[in-house]
Structures are given as structure tokens and as C-alpha cells.
C-alpha positions in Angstrom: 69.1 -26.3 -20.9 67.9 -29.8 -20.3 64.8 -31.1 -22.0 63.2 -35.0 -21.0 60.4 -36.3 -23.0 58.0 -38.5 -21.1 59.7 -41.7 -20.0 58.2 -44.1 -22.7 59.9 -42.0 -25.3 63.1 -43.0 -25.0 64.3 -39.4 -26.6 65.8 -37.0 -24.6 67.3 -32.8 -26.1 69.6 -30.7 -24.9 70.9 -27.4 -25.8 74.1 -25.2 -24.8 77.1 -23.9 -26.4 75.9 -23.2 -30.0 74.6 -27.0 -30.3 71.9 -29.0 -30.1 71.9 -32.7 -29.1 68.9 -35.4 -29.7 69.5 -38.8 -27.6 67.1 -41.5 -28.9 67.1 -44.8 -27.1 66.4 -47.1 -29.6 65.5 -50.5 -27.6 62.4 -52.3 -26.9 60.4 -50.8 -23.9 62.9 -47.9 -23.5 61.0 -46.2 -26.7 57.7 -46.0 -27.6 58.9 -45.6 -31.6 61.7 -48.7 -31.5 62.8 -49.6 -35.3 64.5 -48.5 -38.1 63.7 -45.2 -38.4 63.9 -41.8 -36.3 62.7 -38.2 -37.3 65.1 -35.3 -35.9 62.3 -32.3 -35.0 63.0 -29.1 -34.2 66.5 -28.7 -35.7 67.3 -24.9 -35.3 67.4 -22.2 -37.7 71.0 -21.7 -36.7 72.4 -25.1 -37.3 74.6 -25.8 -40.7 74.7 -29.5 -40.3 73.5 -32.9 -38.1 75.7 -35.3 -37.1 74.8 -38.7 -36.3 76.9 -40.7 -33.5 75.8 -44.3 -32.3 78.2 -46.7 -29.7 81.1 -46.9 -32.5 81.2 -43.6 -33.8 80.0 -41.3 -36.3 77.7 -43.0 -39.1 76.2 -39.5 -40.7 76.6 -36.0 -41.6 74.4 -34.0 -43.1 74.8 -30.3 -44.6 71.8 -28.3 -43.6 69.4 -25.9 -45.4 67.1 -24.7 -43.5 65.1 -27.6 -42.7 63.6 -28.0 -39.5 63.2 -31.9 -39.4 65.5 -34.9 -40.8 64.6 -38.3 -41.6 67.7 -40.7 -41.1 66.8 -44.4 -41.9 67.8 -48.1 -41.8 68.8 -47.6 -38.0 69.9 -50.6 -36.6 67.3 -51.4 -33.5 68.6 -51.6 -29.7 71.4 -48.6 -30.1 71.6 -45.5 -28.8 71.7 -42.5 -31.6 72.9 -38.6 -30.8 71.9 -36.5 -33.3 74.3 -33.2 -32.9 73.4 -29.9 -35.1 76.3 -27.1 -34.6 77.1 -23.7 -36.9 80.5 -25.6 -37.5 
């Protein structure tokens, strides 16, 4: 499943093999929320933790609990983030 938010968003979701995956362009005029901080929504109920990837690698993981939203903060501005929640 492919999901696109409107173009000023700069996020985009998808969804297949027992993941979920947030993109969120962080750069000026690609995102209509460019800074320091981003707000994962709609994790699943399924997922056990959220990984966070930018052009270098992997910065975060986080063990889940149930939440269904995830604050990460003190983002560096024009990157790309992917935000991946799995089982594993």
C-alpha cells in the first residue's frame, strides 16, 4: 500500500511486509512543518519498535508500548528521515 500526503507536506507512508515506513522531507518548501522536530502518527498496534534512518544511517531506536504517536526531536533541518516500525 502506498500512501502520499498532499504535496506541501513533504511526508509520505507506506505499508507492506509486517512494516511501516514514514518518509518526511525535511527541507524548506518541500515541507509545510520544516525544523527540528517531527511527530510519527499512526504507529500501529502491531509494531514493537521505530527506527529512525536519515542519509548516514540509523540515528534512533525506540522500543514500543503501545503508543500510537512518537515525538523525535533536535532533527537537523534539510534531511530526509524514515521512520520504520516492524514486530522485530
Amino acid at each position: 500500500m502506498y500512501y502520499r500526503s498532499p504535496k506541501t507536506k513533504g511526508e509520505y507512508e507506506l505499508t507492506g511486509n509486517g512494516k511501516k515506513m514514514w518518509v518526511w522531507q525535511n527541507r524548506k518548501y518541500w515541507s509545510d512543518h520544516y525544523g527540528t522536530t517531527f511527530t510519527v502518527n499512526n504507529i500501529p498496534t502491531w509494531a514493537h519498535k521505530l527506527v529512525m534512518y536519515s542519509y548516514d544511517g540509523l540515528k534512533e531506536t525506540i522500543v514500543l508500548s503501545g503508543q500510537a504517536s512518537q515525538v523525535f526531536n533536535n532533527l537537523t533541518e534539510s534531511q530526509t528521515y524514515m521512520f520504520v516500525a516492524s514486530v522485530d
